[in-house]
Every structure is written in C-alpha cells, then in structure tokens.
C-alpha positions in Angstrom: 146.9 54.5 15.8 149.9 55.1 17.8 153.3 55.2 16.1 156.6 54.4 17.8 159.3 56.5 17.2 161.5 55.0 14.4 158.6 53.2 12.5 158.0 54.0 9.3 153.9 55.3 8.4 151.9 52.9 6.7 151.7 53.0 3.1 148.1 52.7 2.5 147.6 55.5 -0.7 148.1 52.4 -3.1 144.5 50.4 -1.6 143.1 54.1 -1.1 143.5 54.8 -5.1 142.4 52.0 -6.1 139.0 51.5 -4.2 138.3 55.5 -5.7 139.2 54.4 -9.0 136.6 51.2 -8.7 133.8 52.6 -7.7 134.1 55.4 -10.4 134.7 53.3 -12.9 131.7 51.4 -12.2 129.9 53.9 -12.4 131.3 54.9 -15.6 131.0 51.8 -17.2 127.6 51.5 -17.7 127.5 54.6 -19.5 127.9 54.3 -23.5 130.4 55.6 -25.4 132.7 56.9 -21.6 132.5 54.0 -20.4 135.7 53.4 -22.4 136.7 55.4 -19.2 135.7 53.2 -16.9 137.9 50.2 -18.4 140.9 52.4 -17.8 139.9 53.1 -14.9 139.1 49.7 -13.8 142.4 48.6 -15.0 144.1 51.5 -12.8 142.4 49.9 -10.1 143.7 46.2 -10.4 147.2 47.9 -11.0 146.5 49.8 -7.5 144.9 46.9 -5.8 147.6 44.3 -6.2 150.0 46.9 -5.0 148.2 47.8 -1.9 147.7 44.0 -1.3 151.3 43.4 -1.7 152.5 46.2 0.8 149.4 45.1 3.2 151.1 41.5 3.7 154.2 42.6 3.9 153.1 44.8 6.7 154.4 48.3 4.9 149.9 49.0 4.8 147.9 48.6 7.2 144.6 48.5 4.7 144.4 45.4 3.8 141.0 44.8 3.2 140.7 47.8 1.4 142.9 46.7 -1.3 140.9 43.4 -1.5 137.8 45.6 -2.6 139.2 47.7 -4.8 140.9 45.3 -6.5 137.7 43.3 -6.6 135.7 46.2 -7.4 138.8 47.0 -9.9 137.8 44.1 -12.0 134.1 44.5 -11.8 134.8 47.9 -13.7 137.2 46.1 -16.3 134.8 43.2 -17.0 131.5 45.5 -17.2 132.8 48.2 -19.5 134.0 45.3 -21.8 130.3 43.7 -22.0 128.9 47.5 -22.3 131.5 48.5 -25.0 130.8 44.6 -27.3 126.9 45.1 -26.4 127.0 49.0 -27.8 129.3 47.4 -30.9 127.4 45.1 -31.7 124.1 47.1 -31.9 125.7 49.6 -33.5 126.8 47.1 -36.5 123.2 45.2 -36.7 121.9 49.0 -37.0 124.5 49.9 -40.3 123.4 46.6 -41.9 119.4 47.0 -41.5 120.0 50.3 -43.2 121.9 49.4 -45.9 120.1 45.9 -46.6 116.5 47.0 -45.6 115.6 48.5 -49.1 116.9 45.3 -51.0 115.6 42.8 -48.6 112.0 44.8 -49.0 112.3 44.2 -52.4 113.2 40.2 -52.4 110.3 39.8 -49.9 108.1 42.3 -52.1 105.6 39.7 -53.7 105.2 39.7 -57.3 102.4 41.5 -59.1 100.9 38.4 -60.9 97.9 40.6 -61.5 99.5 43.6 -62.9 101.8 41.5 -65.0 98.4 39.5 -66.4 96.9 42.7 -67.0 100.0 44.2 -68.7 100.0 40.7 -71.3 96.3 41.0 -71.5 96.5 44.8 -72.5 99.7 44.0 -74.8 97.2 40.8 -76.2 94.1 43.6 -76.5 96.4 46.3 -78.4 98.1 43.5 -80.7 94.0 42.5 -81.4 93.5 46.1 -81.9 96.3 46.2 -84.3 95.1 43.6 -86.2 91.5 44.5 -86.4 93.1 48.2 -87.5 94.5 46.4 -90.2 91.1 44.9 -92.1 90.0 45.6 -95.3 86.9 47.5 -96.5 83.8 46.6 -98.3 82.0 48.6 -100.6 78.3 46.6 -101.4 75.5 48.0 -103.2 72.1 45.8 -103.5 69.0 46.3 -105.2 66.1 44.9 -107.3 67.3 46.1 -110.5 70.7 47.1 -111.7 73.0 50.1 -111.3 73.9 52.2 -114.1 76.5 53.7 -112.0 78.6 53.1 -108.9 81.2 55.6 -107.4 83.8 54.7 -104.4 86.7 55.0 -102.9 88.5 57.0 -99.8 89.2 60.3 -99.6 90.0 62.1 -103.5 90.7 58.6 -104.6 87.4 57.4 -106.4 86.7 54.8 -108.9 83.6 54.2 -111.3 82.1 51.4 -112.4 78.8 51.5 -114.6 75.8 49.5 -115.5 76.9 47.1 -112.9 74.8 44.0 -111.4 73.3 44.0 -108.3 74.2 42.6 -105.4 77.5 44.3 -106.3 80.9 44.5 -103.5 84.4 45.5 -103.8 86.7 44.4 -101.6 89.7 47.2 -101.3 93.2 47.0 -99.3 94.2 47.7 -95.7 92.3 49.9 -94.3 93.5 53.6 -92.5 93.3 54.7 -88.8 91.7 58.1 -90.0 90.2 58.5 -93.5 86.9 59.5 -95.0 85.5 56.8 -97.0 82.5 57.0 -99.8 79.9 54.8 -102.1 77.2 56.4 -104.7 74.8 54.9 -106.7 72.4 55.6 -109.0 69.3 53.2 -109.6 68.8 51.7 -113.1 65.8 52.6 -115.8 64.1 49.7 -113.6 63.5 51.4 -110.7 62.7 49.9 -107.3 65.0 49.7 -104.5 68.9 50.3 -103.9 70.9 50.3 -101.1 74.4 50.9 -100.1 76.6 50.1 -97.6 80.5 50.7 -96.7 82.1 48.0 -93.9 85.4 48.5 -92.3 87.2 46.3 -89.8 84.3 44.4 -89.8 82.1 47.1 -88.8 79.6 48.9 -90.6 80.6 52.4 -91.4 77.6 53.6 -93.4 74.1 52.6 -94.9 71.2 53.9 -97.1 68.5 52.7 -98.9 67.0 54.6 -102.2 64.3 53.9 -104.1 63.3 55.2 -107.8 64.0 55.1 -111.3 67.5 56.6 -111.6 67.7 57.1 -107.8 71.0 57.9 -106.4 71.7 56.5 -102.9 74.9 57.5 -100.7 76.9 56.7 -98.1 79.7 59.1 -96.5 81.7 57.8 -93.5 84.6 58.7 -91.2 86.7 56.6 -89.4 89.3 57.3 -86.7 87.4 60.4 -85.1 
C-alpha cells in the first residue's frame, strides 16, 4: 500500500499478536496439564485483540478483521482450556476417592457369610456336645449266672476290690478323663458257669469279655483318648 509522505505506518502488530497467540493457544488447550498455557495465552490474545480492534477503528491499523479473529479465536482458547483444566480436575478427584473408598465400599457390599457363620455355631454347638459327652461318667458291670468272689477296677494305679459280690454287679464312678487307661477283673464263684465283664465310658463301650468256669477270671483292659 502506498504511503503519503507525513502519514504515520499502520499499527497493525497488536491484531498480528493476537491472532498467533490464538491459534497457539488452541492448540495448547486441548492438551492436559499445558493447557494451563493455553489459558494464558488465550487471555494474551483478548488483551491483544481488543487493542488492535481499538487502533483498527480509529484508523491507527489497517487490520481490522484480523483483530476480530484473534480476539475471537482469543476467547475460544480461554473458554476451552477452562473446560479441559475442570474436566482433568474433576477426573482426577473421582480417581483419589475410588482409591481410597474402594476397599471399604467392597467390604459393605461384601455379602455376609451366612453359611460360614452357621458352620462356625454348628461346629462351636458340636465341640460344646463334645465337651459334654467328654465329661460322662464310667460304668464298671460284671454279669454272670453265679456270683463273684472277687471284683477289681478302677483307672490307671487307682483300683478298688470288692468280694463275694452279686451278680449282675455295676459301679458307677466320676467324670471321666480325656486319656486314661481303665480296668475290671473278675473271678467266677465255686458255682461256675458264665461271667462277663464290661467297662462303658461316655456312653460307649470301652471293653468286653465273657469267661466261663469255676473260679474263672474274666478281664477287660481299655484305653481311651488314643
């Protein structure tokens, strides 16, 4: 363009700047974390725009229209990197609390074992039955046709005696032991004929045999706990 002598050059640097500093910023805003740079940037550009726009209707710049876009373009920048930075914030925020929540909220939605807590009572119910049945007493019995003219028992070194005793004949002792070694003898009367002994514990029967003779001496020898 021609310029008279005297007339001043057109100021156009201002619309220039600011159409640069748009369409980088653009391009900057859509990238996370610098596209912090492209809100400056867009920002620059407003500033820039409005200038040039300014000077271009008061005739001191001759691109006008230029300033129009990069003040337009300007704003585009501004508005974007604001959504881009909020979007990236926000995502960033909902990732920190699925972390730290995740593990308790598992655990909340984590159904309860109904099963395993039946079978824990049931097991509790079966050891407190155990228990009980641990705790039973012990039976000493010694049958025949005749009577006996001795009978030994008792657990472990602990024996008692009893002699010319009736038959049927039982003793009933205490508690019995988890582990112990339990015993009955007996020996058959002048009457002969058949004897038998038998030694219960917890219900169960621990030991039986059957003798038969004059002055026959049956036994029974049991351990329990093994």
């Amino acid at each position: 363009m021609y310029q008279q002598p005297g007339q001043a050059a057109p100021k156009n640097g201002m619309g220039i700047t600011a159409l640069v500093l748009a369409i980088v910023g653009i391009l900057l805003a859509w990238i996370p974390v610098i596209g912090f740079f492209g809100f400056i940037l867009g920002a620059l550009a407003i500033i820039f725009g409005i200038i040039g726009v300014v000077r271009g209707h008061k005739g001191t710049a001759t691109n006008l229209v230029m300033s129009y876009i990069g003040l337009a373009l300007g704003v585009v920048a501004f508005i974007v990197s604001i959504v881009v930075f909020v979007s990236l914030t926000i995502a960033v925020d909902n990732q920190i609390n699925e972390m730290n929540s995740g593990p308790e909220q598992s655990l909340q939605e984590q159904p309860t074992p109904a099963s395993s807590t039946s079978s824990d009572e049931q097991g509790q119910s079966s050891g407190d039955g155990q228990d009980a049945a641990g705790s039973g007493k012990v039976i000493y019995e010694v049958t025949g046709s005749g009577g006996a003219s001795s009978i030994t028992y008792g657990k472990g070194t602990q024996t008692s005696q009893q002699t010319n005793a009736e038959l049927p004949w039982s003793k009933e002792t205490g508690e019995a032991d988890s582990v112990q070694f339990y015993s009955l003898s007996a020996q058959n009367g002048q009457s002969g004929g058949d004897i038998t002994c038998k030694i219960t514990v917890d219900g169960e029967v621990l030991a039986e045999n059957t003798s038969n003779g004059q002055y026959a001496v049956v036994t029974c020898n049991g351990n329990t706990g093994f």
